[in-house]
N, C-alpha and C positions, 0 to 999 in steps of 0.2 A: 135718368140719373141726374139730381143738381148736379151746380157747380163744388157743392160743400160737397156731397160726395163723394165726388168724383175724388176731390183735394185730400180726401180722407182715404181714401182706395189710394190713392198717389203716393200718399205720406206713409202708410201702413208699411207697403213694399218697400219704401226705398227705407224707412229705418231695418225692418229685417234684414235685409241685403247688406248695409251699411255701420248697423250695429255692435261692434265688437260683443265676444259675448262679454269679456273683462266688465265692459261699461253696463252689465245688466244685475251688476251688485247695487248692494244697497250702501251708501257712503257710513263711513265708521268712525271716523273723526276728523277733525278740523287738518292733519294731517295727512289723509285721504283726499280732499279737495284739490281740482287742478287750478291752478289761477294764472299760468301762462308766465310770459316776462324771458327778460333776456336769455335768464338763467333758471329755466323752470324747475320745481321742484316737480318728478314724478313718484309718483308711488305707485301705479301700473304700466306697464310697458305702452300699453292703447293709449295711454290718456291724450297724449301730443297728436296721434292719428283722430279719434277721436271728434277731438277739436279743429282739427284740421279739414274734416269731412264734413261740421255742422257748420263751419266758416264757408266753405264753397259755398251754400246756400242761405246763407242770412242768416242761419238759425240758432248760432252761439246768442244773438241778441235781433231773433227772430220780429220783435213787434216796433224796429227802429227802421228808418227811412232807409230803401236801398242806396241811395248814395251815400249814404254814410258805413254802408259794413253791412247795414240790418238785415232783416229779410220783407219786410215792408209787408208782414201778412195784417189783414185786418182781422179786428177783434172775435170773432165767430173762428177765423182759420186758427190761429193764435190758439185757440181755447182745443180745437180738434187738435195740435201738432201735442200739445201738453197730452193729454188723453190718452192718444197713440205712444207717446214715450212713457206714459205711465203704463201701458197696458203690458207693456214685453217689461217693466223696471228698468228704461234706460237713464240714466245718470244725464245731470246738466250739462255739459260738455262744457262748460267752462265758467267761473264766478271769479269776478275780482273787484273793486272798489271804483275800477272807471266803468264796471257796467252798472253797478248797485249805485253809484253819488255821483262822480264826475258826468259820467254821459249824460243824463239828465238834467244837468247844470249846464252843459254845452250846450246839448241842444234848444234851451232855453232861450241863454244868455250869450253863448256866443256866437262871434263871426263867423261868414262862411269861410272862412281861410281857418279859424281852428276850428270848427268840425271836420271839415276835409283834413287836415293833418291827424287830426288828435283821435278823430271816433273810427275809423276804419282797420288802423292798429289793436284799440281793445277788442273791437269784435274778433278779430283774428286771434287774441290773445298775445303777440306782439310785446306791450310794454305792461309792466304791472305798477300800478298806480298804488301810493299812499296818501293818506290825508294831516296836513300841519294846521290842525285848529290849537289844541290845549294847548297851555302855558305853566308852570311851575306858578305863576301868580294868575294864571286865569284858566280856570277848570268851569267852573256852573257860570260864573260872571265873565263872559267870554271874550264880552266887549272891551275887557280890561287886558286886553292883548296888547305887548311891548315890540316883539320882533320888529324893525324896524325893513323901510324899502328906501333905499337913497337914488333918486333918480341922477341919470348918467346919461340923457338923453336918447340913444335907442336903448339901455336894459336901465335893472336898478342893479344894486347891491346890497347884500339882504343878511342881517345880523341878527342873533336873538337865540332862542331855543323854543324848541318844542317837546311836548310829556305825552308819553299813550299815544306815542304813533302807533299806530297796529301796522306790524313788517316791515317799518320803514327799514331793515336791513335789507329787506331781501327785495327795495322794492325798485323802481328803476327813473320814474317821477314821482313828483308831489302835485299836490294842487292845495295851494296855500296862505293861508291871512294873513296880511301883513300892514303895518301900520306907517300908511304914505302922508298925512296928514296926523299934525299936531296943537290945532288951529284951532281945532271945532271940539263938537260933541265927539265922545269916547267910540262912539256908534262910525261917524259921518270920517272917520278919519281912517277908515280901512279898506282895503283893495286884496282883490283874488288873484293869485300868480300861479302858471305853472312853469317848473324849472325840471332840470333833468338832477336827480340824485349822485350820479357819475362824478364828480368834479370835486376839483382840489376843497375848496367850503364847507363840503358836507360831512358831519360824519354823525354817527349813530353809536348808539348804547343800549343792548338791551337791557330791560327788567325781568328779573325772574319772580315769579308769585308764586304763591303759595301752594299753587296745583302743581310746579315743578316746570312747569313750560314759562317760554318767554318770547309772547307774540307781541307785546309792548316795548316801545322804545322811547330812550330821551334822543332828539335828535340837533343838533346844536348847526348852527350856520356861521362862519367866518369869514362874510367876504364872500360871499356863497354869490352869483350871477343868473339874473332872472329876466329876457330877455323880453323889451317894451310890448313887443308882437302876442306873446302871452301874455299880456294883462285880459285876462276874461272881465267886458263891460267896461266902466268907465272906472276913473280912481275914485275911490270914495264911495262904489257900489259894492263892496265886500260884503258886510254886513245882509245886504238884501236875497245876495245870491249865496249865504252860508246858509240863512235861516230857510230856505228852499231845499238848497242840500240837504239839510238835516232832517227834513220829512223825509226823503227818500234813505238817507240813514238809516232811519228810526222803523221806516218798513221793513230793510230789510233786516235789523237787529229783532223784529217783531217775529218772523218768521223762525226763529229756534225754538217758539211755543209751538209751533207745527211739529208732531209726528211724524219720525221717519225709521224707518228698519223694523224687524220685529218690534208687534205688539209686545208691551205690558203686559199685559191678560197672559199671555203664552209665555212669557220669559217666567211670568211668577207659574203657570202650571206644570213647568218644569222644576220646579224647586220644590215644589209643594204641594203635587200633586190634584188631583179631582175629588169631590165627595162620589157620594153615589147619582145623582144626579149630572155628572159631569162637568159641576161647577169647581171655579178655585179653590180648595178645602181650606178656608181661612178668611171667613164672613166678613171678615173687618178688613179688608186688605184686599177684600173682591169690590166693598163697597168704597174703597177710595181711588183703586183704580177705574172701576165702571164712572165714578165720579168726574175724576181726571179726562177722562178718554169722551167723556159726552161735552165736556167744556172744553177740547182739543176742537172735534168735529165745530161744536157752533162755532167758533173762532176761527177756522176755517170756510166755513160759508162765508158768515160776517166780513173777512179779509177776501173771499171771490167776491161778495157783491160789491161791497167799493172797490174791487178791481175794473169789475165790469163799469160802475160810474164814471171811474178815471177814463177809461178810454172813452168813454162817451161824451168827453169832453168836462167832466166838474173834476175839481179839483183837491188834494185829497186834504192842504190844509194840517191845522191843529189835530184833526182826527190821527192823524201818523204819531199823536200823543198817546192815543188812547190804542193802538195796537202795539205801541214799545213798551207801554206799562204792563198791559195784560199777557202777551206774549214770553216777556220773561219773566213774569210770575209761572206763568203756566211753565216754562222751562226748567225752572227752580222746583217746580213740586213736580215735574218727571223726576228728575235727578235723585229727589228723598225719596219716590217710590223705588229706583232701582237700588238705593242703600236698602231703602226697606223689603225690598224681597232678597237680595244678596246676603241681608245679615251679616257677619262675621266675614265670611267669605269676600263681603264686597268692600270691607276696610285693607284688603290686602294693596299697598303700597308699589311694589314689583316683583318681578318674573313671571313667568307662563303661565303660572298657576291663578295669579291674578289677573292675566290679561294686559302685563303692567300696571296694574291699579286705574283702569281705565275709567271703574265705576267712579270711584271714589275721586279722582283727579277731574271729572265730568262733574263730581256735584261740589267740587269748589268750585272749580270754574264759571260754575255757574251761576256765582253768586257776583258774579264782575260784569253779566248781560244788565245787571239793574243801576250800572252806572256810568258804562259808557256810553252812549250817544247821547247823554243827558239822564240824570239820575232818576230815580221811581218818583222821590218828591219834586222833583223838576217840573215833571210830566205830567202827576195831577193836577199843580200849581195853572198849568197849560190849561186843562182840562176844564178844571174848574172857573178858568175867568175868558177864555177862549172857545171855550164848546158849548159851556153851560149859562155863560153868562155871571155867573154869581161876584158880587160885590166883594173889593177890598174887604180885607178885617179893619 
């Protein structure tokens, strides 16, 4: 028997053994997800054990260095632990924004004094991380950021506002742009801080949108204290280490084009029954979901082969354009197929009957994947002079 096998026999048993069955559902909405933090939000009693039991072993953030939390598997084991957890439906044991953008910026760019602080708590799930990019004057133009960082010689003090925080209520630090130089270029005069949200400076405001939820925030700074020892890189390497972030952003905002929970195909042959052939009984409606569902699958290989490239050392770049573009388009035309097979039914707004209006609050919402991490037109803009080469207009 290899070594891979063997890791695969190993892995097999000890998720059976270990797997709650709670955690072998299929996740249902963004309020389903466990994301850890001081003050965690549960929504299954497992979730904190859970997490708890894939943290012993590295495997809330399995493919990062064991002294940082990870589980330090390499790329082949990595691909068998997914496998195995897909094979029983076992759930991620934990997602939050320092494993999806901050850790990979750490591990980058930071010292070993904030890796060893900073990365062993997300993997554990520990602290839940927000991100202070947008600005009220800077959304797409981002380098036109004002928040200001007053150095104090060991911290700064940190004034301004921020828009479309996602959870900065509920969240516990930031990792954040702020503007330490006024000397230079727009670009050259910004720096990456992280601070703890707890403190007298900070306070938040959600927004409510139009799907009736309010995962966005404005979040405002007063005086707010940001300690020299967290400056990630040097002052004035903001900018280098955001537009980094923002590939791993833009991946993971990529992945809502991914398929998950019941098929389409079966949601709509429950509504709509079979012909005599055992197909959808509803030609037009079989041909856009079979349509959807085959551009789902390529999009998922496409996203495992530059997975597999990354780890093998290339890097993923402008291309984290072209998976945030096509990803939430594709997530926007699930959302119209599930109005479009729900019909009538899937416009209902709330109570039981409508599931809370889950369908319908899912396909506005989803019309907000194509402008946060950088907008659809951002993205080509990227694409088109970044990937493809093509000339200014």
């Amino acid at each position: 028997m290899s070594d891979l096998e063997t890791f695969r026999m190993e892995t097999r048993e000890w998720l059976e053994a270990n797997c709650p069955a709670s955690m072998r559902t299929p996740v249902t909405s963004f309020e389903d997800i466990y994301t850890g933090g001081r003050k965690p939000e549960v929504a299954i009693p497992e979730q904190p054990l859970w997490c708890e039991r894939m943290a012993e072993r590295g495997w809330t953030v399995p493919h990062w260095p064991k002294e940082y939390g990870g589980g330090g598997l390499a790329g082949d084991e990595l691909k068998v632990l997914r496998e195995e957890m897909a094979r029983i439906g076992a759930r991620r044991p934990l997602d939050s924004f320092g494993i999806s953008m901050l850790g990979p910026a750490l591990l980058k760019f930071g010292s070993e004094e904030q890796k060893l602080e900073h990365l062993p708590p997300i993997c554990r799930g520990e602290i839940r991380w927000c991100q202070g990019y947008s600005e009220p004057g800077a959304g797409s133009d981002l380098a036109s950021l004002q928040t200001r960082a007053e150095d104090q010689g060991d911290h700064y003090i940190i004034n301004g506002q921020k828009v479309w925080t996602s959870y900065a209520d509920k969240a516990d630090w930031i990792f954040c742009l702020v503007r330490t130089d006024n000397t230079g270029s727009k670009h050259e005069g910004i720096s990456f801080v992280l601070f703890d949200m707890d403190q007298p400076g900070v306070s938040t405001r959600p927004i409510r949108l139009i799907s009736g939820s309010s995962p966005f925030c404005e979040t405002f700074f007063d005086d707010a204290r940001a300690e020299k020892r967290n400056l990630v890189g040097e002052e004035g390497q903001g900018w280098t280490i955001a537009k980094y972030l923002l590939t791993h952003e833009r991946e993971m905002i990529s992945a809502f084009g991914t398929a998950s929970g019941k098929s389409l195909g079966n949601v709509a042959l429950e509504q709509f029954g079979a012909d005599t052939q055992g197909r959808l009984d509803n030609g037009m409606l079989r041909a856009d979901i079979a349509r959807y569902e085959l551009d789902t699958l390529a999009f998922g290989a496409t996203m495992a082969r530059v997975g597999d490239e990354v780890k093998a050392g290339h890097g993923l770049g402008p291309a984290s354009s072209i998976f945030k573009f096509y990803g939430t388009e594709l997530n926007k035309r699930r959302n119209e197929l599930h109005l479009a097979v729900g019909g009538e039914q899937a416009l209902g707004w709330s109570g039981d009957d409508y599931k809370n209006g889950a369908v319908v609050r899912g396909f506005l919402r989803s019309k907000g994947n194509s402008i946060e991490g950088g907008t659809s037109e951002v993205q080509l803009n990227i694409v088109a002079k970044r990937v493809l080469g093509l000339p200014d207009a």
